[in-house]
C-alpha positions in Angstrom: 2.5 49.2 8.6 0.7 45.9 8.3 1.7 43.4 6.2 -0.8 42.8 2.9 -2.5 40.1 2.0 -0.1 39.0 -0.9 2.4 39.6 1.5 0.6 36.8 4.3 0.3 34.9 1.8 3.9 34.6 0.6 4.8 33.9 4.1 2.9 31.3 4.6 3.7 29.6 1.5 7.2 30.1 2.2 6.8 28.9 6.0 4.7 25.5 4.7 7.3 24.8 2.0 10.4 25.2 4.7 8.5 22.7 7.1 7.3 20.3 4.4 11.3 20.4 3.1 12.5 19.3 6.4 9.6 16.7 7.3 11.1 15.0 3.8 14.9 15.0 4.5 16.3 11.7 3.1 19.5 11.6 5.8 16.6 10.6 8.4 16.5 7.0 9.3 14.7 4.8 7.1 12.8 3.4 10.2 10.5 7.0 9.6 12.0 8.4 6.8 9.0 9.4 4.3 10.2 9.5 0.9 11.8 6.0 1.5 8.6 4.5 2.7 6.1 6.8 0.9 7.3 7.6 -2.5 10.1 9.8 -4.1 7.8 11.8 -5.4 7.6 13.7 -2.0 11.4 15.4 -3.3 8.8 17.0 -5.7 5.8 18.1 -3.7 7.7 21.7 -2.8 8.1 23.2 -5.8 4.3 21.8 -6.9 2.9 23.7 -3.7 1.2 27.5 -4.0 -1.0 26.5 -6.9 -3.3 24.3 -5.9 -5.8 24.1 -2.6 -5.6 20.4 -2.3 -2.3 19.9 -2.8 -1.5 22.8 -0.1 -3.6 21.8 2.6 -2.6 18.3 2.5 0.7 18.8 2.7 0.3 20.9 5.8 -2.3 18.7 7.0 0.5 15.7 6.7 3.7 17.7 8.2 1.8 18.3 11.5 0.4 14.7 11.7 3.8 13.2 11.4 5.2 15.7 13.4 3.0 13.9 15.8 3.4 10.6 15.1 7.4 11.2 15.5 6.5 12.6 18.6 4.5 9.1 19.9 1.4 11.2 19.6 -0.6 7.6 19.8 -4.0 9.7 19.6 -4.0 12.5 17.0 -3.5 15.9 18.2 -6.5 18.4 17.4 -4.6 20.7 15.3 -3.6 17.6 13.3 -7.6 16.3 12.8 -8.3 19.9 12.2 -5.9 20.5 9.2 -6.6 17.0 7.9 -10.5 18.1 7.9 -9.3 21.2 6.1 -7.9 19.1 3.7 -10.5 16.7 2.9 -12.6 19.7 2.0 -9.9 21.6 -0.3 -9.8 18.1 -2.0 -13.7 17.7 -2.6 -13.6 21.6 -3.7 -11.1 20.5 -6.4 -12.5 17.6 -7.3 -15.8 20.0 -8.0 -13.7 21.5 -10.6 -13.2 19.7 -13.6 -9.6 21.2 -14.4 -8.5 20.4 -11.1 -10.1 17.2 -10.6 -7.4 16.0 -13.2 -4.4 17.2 -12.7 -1.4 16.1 -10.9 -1.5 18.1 -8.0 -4.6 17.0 -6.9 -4.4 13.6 -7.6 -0.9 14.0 -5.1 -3.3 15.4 -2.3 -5.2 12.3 -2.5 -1.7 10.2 -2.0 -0.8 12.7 0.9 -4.4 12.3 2.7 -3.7 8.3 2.0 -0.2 8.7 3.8 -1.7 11.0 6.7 -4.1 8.4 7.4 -1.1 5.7 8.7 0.2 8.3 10.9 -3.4 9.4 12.4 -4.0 5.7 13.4 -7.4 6.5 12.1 -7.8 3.1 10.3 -6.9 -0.7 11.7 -6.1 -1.3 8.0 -3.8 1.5 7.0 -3.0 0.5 3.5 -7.1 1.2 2.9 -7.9 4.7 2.4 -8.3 6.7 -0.4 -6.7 4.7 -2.7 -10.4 4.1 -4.4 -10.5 8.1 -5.1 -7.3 8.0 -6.8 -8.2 4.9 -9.1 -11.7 6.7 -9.7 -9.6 10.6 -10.3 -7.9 8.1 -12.9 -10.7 6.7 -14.7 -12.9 10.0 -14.6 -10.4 11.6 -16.7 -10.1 9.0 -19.2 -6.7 7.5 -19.1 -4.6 6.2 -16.9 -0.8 7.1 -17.9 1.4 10.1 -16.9 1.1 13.7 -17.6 4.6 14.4 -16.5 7.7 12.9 -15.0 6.0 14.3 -11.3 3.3 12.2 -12.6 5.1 9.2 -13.1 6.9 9.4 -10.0 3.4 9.7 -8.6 2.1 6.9 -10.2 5.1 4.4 -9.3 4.1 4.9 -5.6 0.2 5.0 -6.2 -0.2 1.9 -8.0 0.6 -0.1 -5.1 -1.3 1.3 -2.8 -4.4 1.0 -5.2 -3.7 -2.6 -5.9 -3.6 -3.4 -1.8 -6.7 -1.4 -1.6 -8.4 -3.3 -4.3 -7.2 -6.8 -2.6 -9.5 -5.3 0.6 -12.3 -3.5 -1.3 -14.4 -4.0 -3.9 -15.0 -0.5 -4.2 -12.6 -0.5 -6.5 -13.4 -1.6 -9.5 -11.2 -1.4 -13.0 -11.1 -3.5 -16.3 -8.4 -5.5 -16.8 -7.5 -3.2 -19.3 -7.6 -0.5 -16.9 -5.4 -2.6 -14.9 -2.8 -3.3 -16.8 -2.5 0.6 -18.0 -2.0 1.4 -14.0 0.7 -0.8 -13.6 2.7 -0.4 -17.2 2.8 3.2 -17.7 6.2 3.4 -19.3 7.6 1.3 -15.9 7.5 -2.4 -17.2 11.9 -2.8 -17.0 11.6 -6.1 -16.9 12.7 -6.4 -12.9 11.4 -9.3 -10.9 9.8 -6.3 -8.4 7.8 -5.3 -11.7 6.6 -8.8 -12.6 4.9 -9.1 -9.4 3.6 -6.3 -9.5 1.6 -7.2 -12.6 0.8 -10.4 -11.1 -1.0 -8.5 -8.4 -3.0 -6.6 -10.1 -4.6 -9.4 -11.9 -6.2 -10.4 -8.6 -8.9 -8.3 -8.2 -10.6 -8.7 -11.1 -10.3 -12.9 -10.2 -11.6 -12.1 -7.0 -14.5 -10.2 -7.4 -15.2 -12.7 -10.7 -14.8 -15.5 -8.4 -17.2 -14.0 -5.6 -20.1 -13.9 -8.0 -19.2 -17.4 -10.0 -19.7 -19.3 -6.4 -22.3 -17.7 -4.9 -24.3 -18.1 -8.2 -22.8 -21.2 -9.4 -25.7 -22.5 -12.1 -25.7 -19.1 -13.3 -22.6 -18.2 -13.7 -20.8 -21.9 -14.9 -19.1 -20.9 -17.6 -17.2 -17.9 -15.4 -16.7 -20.1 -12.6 -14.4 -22.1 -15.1 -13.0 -19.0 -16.9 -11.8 -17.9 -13.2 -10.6 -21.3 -12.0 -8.2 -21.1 -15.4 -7.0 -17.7 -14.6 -6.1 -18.5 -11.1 -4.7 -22.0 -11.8 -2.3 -19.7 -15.3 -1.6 -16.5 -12.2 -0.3 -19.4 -9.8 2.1 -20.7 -12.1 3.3 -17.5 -13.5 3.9 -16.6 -9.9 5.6 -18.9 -8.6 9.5 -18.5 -10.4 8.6 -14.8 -8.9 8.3 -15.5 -5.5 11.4 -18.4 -6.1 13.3 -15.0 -7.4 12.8 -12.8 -4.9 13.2 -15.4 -2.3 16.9 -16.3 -4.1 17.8 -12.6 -3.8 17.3 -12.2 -0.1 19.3 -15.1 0.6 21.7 -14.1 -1.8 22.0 -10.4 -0.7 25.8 -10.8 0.4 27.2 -11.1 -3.0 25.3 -8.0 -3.7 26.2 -5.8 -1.0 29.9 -6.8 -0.1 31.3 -3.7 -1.6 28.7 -1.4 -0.5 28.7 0.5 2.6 26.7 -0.3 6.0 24.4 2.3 5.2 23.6 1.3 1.5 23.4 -2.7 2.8 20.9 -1.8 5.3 18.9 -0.2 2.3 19.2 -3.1 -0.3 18.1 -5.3 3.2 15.5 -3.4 3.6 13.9 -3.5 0.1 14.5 -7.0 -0.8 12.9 -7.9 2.8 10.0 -5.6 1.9 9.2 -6.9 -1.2 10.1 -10.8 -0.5 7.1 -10.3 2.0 4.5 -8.6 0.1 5.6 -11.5 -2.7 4.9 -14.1 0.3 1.3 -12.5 0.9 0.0 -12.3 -2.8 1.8 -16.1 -2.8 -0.9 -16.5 -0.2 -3.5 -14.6 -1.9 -3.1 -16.5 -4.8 -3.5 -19.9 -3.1 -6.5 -19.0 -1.0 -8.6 -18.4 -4.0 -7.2 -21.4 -5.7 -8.6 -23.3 -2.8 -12.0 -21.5 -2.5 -12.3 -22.6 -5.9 -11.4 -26.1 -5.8 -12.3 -27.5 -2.1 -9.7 -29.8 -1.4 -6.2 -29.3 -2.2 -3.5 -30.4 -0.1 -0.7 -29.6 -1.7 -1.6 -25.6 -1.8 -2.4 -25.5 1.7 0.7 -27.1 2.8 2.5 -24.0 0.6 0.1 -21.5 2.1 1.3 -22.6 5.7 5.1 -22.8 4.4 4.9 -19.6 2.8 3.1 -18.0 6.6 5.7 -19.8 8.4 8.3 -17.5 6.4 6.1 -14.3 6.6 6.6 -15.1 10.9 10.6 -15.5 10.4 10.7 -12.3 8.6 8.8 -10.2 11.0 11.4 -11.0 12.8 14.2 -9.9 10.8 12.9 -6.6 9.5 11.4 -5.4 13.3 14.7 -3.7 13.1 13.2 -1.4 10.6 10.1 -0.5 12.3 8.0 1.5 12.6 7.6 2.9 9.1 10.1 0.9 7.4 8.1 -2.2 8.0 4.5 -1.1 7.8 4.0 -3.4 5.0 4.1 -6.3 7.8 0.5 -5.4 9.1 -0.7 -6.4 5.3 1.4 -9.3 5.4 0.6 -10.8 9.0 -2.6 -10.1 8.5 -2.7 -12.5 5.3 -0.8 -15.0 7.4 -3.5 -15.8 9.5 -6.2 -17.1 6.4 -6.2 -20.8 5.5 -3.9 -21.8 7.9 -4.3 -25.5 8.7 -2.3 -25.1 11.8 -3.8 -23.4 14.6 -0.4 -22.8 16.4 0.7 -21.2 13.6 -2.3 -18.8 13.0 -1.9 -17.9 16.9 1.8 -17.0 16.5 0.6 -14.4 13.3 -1.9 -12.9 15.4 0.3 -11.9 18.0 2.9 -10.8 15.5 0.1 -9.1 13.9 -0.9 -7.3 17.2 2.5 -6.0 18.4 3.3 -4.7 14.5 -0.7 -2.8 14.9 0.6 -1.2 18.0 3.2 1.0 16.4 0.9 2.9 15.2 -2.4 2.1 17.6 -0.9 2.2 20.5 0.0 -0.2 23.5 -3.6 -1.5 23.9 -4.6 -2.4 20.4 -5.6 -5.4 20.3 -6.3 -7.8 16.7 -9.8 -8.7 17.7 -11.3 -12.0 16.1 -14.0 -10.4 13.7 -10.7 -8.7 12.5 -9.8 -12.2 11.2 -12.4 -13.4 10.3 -13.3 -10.6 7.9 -10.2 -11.6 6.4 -10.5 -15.3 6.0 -13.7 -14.7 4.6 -12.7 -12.1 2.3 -9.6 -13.6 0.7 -11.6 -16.9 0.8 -14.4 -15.5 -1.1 -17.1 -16.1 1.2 
């Protein structure tokens, strides 16, 4: 006798949960592990599946791209561009509904489409995505904090990834108010990873602010000064950050002396990973500062010391490649702007270019509009 519909559908949910379980194992190395790199709130996606289109389909969607990706798949299998189609429209089906435009699970689709996209190699900047439809899921509905503890777990993940998108996208575009309600939500503990990560979300607001100020300067005089305040208060409010997480890396052996190899290698990897994102908004922060004011020695001298350490530690953390050092692409990248040394800039470009072909392939190449775009970008041209 043939199986019924309920019955199909059972197995299949049964069958995507099993493979999504495995794709998520934590033993895996952290090199490609996903909930390390992605978020722990993957450990939650299984039980959250079976109720919602989105959430299903991108889940499915993502196992068979990173089966691929695993694989060396450097061009993305059909199957995998067909489920990730699929998945695009169960999201805008969802998002049609305004129930399930707000609720957890599809807001979680739109982090697993954002995480499918790195392995799909479907994007030369992979932390840009769709961050902006998070941010806007967020603001449609009205608020910006948790509606459960899967929610905030959600949320500790997504914020970042908003806040890089909005350093390469104007698209996205919150109050400060809205901001700061992103970033808080309940996870302000007072750790030196969570002061930068309020720093950083005050830049987008200066950035797009400071984009209008200097290309309409006699209109806008009073916000040009507003903005060169802001960045010149951010600056010095980042800089004991940076200093701290720079202390910690070079202290790490009093920290890890008891732990085991395994643990050490962790602790390495995360104060590593966020010592070079601090680096990059450090950089961030001083290319505005100069786009503002037009000559300033001193900050380009710090830019250039601070991408001279950015090039030491893509050394140190190419151990921990691919995934576990994807954050090196944003980093390079931000390496190459207001450089004063051309030598230097070179050197980033080829870091910049072997780090894009882990997940581009063996003939990627970082072209020199690429770089451009940036320097103009975080220069506010």
């Amino acid at each position: 006798m043939a199986a019924g519909p309920s019955h199909t559908l059972s197995n299949d949910l049964t069958r995507l949960t099993s493979v999504f379980v495995h794709k998520i194992d934590p033993s895996v190395d952290i090199k490609i592990q996903l909930p390390w790199n992605f978020g722990g709130f993957l450990a939650d996606v299984p039980c959250r599946l079976g109720i919602n289109e989105s959430l299903d389909a991108a889940a499915d969607a993502l196992g068979t791209a990173y089966t691929g990706f695993c694989a060396g798949n450097v061009i993305p299998h059909p199957e995998a561009l067909v489920k990730y189609s699929r998945a695009l429209n169960a999201l805008r089906r969802c998002l049609s509904d305004p129930v399930k435009a707000c609720s957890s699970e599809t807001l979680c689709s739109v982090m697993l489409l954002l995480i499918i996209q790195v392995f799909m190699g479907m994007n030369e900047k992979p932390w840009i995505g769709h961050s902006a439809g998070a941010a806007q899921i967020l603001k449609s509905r009205g608020y910006f904090g948790p509606q459960d503890e899967f929610e905030s777990k959600l949320l500790l993940s997504l914020r970042g990834a908003v806040i890089a998108e909005a350093l390469l996208d104007d698209k996205i575009c919150l109050t400060q108010q809205e901001w700061k309600d992103l970033v808080l939500n309940g996870f302000d503990n007072g750790t030196i990873d969570e002061e930068m990560i309020k720093c950083s979300a005050r830049i987008p607001n200066l950035m797009q602010r400071g984009r209008k100020a200097l290309k309409c300067p006699r209109l806008e005089p009073n916000t040009l000064q507003e903005v060169k305040h802001e960045v010149y208060v951010l600056h010095g409010d980042f800089q004991p950050i940076l200093s701290s997480l720079r202390a910690r890396l070079n202290g790490i052996e009093s920290v890890t002396i008891s732990l085991s190899a395994e643990v050490t290698n962790m602790v390495h990897a995360h104060y590593t990973r966020t010592f070079g994102l601090g680096l990059a908004v450090g950089i961030i922060i001083n290319s505005i500062f100069c786009a503002l004011e037009d000559d300033n020695h001193h900050l380009r001298q710090e830019t250039l010391r601070m991408s001279e350490e950015i090039l030491k530690l893509a050394d140190t953390v190419s151990r921990y490649r691919p995934l576990g050092a994807l954050y090196m692409k944003l980093c390079l990248s931000v390496a190459c702007i207001d450089v004063s040394e051309e030598h230097t800039r070179t050197r980033a470009m080829n870091s910049l270019m072997d780090y894009q072909r882990d997940l581009l392939g063996p003939t990627s190449n970082v072209s020199s509009e690429q770089i451009n775009w940036a320097i103009k970008h975080f220069t506010l041209k």
